[in-house]
Legacy VTK file of the C-alpha trace (Angstrom):
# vtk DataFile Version 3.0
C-alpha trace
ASCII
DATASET POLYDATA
POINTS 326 float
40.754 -58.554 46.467
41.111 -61.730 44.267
37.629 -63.842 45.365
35.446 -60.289 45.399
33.596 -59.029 42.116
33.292 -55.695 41.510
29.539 -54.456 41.802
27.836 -52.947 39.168
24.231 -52.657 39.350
22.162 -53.009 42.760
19.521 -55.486 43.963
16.833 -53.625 45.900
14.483 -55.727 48.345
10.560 -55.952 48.928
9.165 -56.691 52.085
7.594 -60.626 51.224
8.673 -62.589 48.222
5.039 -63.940 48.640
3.084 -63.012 45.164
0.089 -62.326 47.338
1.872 -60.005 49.503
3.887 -58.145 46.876
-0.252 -57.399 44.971
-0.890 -56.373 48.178
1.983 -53.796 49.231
1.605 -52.536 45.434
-1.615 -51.427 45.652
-1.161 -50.192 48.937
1.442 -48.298 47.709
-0.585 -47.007 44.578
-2.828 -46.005 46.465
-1.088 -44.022 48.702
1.209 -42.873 45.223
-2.065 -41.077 44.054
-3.060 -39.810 47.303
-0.402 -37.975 47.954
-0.213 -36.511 44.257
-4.274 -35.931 43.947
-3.901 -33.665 47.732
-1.163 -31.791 46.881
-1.989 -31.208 43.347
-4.674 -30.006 44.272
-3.468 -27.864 46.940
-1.061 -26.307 44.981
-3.660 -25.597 42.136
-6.018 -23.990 44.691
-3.529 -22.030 46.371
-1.882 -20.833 42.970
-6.061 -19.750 41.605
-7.169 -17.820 44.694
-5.657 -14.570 45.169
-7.089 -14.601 49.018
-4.311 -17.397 49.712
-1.190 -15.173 48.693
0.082 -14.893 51.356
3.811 -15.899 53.202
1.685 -19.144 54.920
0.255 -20.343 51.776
3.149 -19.796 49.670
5.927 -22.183 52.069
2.536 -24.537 51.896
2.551 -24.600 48.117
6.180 -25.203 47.965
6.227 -27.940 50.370
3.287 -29.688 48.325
5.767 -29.672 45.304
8.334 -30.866 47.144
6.045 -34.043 48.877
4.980 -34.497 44.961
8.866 -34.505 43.776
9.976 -36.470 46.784
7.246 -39.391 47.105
8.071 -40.058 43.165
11.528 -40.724 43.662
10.643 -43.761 45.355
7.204 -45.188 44.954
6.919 -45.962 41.381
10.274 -47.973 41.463
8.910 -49.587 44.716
5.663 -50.858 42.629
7.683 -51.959 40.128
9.605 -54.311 42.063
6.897 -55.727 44.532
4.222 -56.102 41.367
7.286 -57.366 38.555
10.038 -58.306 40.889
12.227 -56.024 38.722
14.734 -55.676 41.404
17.528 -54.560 39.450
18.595 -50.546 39.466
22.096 -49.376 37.641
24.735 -47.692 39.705
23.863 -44.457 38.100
20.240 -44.736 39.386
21.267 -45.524 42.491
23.575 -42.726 42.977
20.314 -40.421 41.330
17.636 -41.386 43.283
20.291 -41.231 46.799
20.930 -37.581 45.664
17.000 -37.086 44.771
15.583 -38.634 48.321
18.599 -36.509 49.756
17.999 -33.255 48.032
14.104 -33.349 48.849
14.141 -34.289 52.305
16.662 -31.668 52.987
14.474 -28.914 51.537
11.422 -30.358 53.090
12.825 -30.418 56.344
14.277 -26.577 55.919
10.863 -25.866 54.877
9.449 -26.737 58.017
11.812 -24.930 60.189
10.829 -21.494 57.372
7.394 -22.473 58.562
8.075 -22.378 62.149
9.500 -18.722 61.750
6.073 -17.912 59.516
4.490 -18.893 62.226
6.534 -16.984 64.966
6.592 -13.585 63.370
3.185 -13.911 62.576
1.723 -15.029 66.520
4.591 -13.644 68.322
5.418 -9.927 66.138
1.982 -9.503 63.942
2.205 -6.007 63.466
5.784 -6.759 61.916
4.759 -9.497 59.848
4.460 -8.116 56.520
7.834 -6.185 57.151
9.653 -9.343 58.552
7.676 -11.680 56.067
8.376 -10.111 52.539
7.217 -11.581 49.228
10.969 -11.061 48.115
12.437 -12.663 51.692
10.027 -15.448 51.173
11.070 -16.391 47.609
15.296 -15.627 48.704
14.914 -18.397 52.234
13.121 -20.647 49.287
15.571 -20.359 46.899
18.563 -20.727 49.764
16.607 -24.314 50.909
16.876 -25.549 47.491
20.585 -24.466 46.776
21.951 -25.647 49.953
19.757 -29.013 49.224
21.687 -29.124 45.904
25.423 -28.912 48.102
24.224 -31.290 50.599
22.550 -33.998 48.735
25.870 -33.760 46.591
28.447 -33.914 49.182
26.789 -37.232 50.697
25.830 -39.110 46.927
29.713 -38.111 45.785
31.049 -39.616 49.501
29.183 -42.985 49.097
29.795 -43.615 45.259
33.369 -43.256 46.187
33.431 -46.400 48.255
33.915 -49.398 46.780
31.011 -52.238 46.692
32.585 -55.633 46.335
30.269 -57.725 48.224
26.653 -58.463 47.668
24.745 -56.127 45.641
21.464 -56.819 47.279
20.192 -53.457 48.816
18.204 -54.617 51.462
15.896 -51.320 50.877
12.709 -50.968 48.287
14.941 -47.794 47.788
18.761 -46.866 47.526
19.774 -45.009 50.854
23.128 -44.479 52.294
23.039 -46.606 55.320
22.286 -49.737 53.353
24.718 -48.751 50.840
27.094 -48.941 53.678
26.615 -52.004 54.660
27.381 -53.519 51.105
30.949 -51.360 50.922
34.490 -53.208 51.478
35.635 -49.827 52.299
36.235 -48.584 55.293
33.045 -46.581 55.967
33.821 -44.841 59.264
34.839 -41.346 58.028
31.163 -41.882 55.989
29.083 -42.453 59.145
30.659 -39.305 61.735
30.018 -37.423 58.415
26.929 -38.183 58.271
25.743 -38.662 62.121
27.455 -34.904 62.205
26.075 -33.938 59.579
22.508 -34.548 60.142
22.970 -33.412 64.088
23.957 -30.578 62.960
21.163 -30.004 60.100
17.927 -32.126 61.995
19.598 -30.670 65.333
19.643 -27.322 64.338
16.275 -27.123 62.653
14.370 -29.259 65.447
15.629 -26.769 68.260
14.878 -23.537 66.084
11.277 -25.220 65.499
11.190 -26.180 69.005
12.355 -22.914 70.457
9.781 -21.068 67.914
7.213 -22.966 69.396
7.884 -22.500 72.826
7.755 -18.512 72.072
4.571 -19.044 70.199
2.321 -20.878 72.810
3.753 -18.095 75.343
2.407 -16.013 73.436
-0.778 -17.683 73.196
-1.370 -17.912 76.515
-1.895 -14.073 76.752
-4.653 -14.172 74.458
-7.697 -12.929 76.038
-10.324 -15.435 74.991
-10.175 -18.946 74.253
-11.455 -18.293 70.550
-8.526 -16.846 69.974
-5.950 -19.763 71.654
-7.160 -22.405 69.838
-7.217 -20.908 66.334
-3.521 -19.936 66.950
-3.018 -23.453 67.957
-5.206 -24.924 64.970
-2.296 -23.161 62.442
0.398 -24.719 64.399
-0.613 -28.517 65.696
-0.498 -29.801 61.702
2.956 -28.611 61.427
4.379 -29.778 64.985
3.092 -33.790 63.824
4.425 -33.388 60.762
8.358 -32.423 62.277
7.940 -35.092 65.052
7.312 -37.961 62.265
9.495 -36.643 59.641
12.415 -36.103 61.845
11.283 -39.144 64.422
11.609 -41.596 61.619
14.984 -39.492 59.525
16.657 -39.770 62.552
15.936 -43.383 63.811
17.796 -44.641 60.160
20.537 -42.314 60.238
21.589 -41.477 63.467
22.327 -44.916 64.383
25.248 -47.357 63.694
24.313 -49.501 60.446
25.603 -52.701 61.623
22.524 -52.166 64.098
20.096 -52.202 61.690
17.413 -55.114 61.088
16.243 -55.085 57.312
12.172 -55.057 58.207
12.280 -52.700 60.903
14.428 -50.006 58.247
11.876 -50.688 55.655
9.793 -49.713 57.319
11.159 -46.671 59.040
11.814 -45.477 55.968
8.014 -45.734 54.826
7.625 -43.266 58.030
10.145 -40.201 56.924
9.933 -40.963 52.666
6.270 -41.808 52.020
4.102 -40.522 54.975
4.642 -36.613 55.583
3.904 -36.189 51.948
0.587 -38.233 52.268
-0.241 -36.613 55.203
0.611 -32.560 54.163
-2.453 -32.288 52.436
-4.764 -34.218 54.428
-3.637 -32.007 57.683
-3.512 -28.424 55.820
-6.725 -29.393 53.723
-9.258 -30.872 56.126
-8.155 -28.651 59.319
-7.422 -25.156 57.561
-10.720 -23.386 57.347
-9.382 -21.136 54.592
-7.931 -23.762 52.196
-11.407 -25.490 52.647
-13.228 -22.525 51.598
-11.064 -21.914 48.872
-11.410 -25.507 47.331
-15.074 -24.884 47.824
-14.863 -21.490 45.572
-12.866 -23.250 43.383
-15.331 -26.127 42.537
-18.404 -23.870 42.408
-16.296 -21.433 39.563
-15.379 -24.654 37.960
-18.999 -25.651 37.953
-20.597 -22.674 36.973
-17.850 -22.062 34.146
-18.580 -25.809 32.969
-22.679 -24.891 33.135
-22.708 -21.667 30.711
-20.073 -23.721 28.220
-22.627 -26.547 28.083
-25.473 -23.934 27.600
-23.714 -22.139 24.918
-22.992 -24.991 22.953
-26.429 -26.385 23.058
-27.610 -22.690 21.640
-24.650 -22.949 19.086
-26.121 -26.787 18.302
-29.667 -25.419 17.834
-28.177 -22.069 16.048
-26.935 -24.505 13.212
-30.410 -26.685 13.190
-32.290 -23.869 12.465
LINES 1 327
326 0 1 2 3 4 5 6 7 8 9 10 11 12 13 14 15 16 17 18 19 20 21 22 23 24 25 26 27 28 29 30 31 32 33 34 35 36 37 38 39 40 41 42 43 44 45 46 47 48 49 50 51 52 53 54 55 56 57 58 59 60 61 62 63 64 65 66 67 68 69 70 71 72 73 74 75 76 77 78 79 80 81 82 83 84 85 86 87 88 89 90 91 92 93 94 95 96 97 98 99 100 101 102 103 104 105 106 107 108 109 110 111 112 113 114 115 116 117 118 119 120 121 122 123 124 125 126 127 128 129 130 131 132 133 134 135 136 137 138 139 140 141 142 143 144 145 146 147 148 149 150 151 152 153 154 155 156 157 158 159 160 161 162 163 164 165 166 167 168 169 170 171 172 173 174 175 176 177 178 179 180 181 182 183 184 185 186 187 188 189 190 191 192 193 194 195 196 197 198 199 200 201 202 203 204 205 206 207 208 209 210 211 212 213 214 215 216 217 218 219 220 221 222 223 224 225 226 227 228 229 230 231 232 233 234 235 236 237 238 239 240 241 242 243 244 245 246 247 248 249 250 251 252 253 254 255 256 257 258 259 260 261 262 263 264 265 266 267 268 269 270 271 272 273 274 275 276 277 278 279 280 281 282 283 284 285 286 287 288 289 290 291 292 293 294 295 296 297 298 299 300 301 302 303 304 305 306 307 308 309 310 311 312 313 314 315 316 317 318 319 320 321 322 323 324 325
């Protein structure tokens, strides 16, 4: 192609060049940044200190904590960076890393979920099977599977794209690299890239939004045998977080990639993609914190130990200080 130039590094795209604007989407940003890593931190720190929360629940909770951590970090500080400096500018190797990273940890999130959904089923629908079904070792092998088969998938899809060619603009009209506005930038032909990945994630979202759905369907069966109402709604207290959480993280996955890319206005994306890569992980903690009784009561135990542990070290060192005086 004698009047293209081969690209090299990537342009990626803010929602206003306005300086007032870009202040404002960076602290909004921030803000959400240390949300999301203050509630799950301290999720996971709670969970991982009280004994009373290990169980099969808490642990797919924990993991999915680390996972909102490792996947809202991917994007965000880069994000800031360009709406505060208008550093736009991201290599071809970052690209390609941070296209695996968003892939790798929405994958696992998303299997995750579906793990969840079956925690949930064995433990409404089969409870006095639970702990047979529900295993510490079959809990730490489904784990380990999510992450492995994240590894293959988020591969197979950063190897496919990379191996287009991008000859036309380099402006990635995304505050982070994805493959469907990678697409739009290749000279390639990028059909054989789209059916793989329309399949691909029908097959993957598909498969894990019918097993949730069909879990669910099972589950408030189930609960509709319960003889008082007491009961009903705390089985449906454990399971409403988790159903808004699939509906917005798959809702908002599937709006960017199951549809053609030529189809795709650059605001409405953007902002899509706020919905499925910064969202769920702000709103995990908030929904498992503020509505799970136990996790409440265990942050509360928590604090007070802290507390108390913090009083007798002050009071000891003020009887070491007057120790030395005398």
């Amino acid at each position: 192609m004698p009047n293209s130039t081969i690209v090299t590094e990537f342009l990626l795209s803010g929602f206003s060049d306005v300086w007032e604007f870009r202040v404002l989407h960076t602290m909004l940003f921030s803000l959400m940044y240390l949300a999301t890593l203050t509630g799950n931190l301290l999720i996971v720190t709670v969970i991982t200190v009280d004994q009373r929360l290990h169980t099969p629940m808490y642990f797919f909770i924990l993991n999915l904590s680390v996972w909102d951590m490792c996947y809202i970090s991917v994007t965000v500080p880069k994000a800031c960076v360009i709406f505060l400096l208008n550093n736009r500018v991201i290599s071809m190797v970052g690209c390609a890393a941070q296209i695996f990273l968003v892939l790798l940890c929405a994958y696992a999130e998303l299997l995750l979920l579906t793990i969840m959904a079956r925690d949930r089923y064995v433990a409404i629908c089969q409870p006095l099977h639970y702990h047979v079904i529900m295993t510490p070792r079959v809990c730490v092998q489904m784990t380990l599977a999510s992450v492995l088969s994240g590894l293959v998938y988020a591969g197979v899809h950063t190897g496919n794209a990379f191996h287009l060619s991008f000859c036309h603009s380099n402006v990635v009209h995304q505050f982070f690299c994805d493959i469907p506005s990678l697409l739009k930038l290749s000279c390639s032909d990028t059909l054989a890239n789209e059916i793989i990945i329309f399949a691909s994630s029908m097959i993957v979202g598909g498969g894990c939004f019918s097993y949730i759905t069909m879990s669910y369907i099972h589950i408030f069966s189930t609960v509709l045998k319960f003889p008082t109402r007491k009961e009903q709604r705390k089985a449906v207290s454990t399971c409403i977080p988790h159903i808004l959480i699939v509906i917005i993280f798959l809702g908002s996955g599937a709006a960017v990639y199951l549809k053609p890319t030529s189809n795709s206005p650059q605001v409405q994306d953007m902002v899509i993609s706020v919905f499925y890569s910064i969202v769920p992980p702000l709103l995990n903690p908030i929904i498992y914190s503020l509505r799970n009784k136990q996790i409440k009561e265990a942050i509360r135990r928590v604090i007070i130990r802290t507390l108390t542990s913090f009083g007798k070290t002050v009071i000891i060192s003020k009887h070491s200080y007057f120790d030395c005086k005398i």
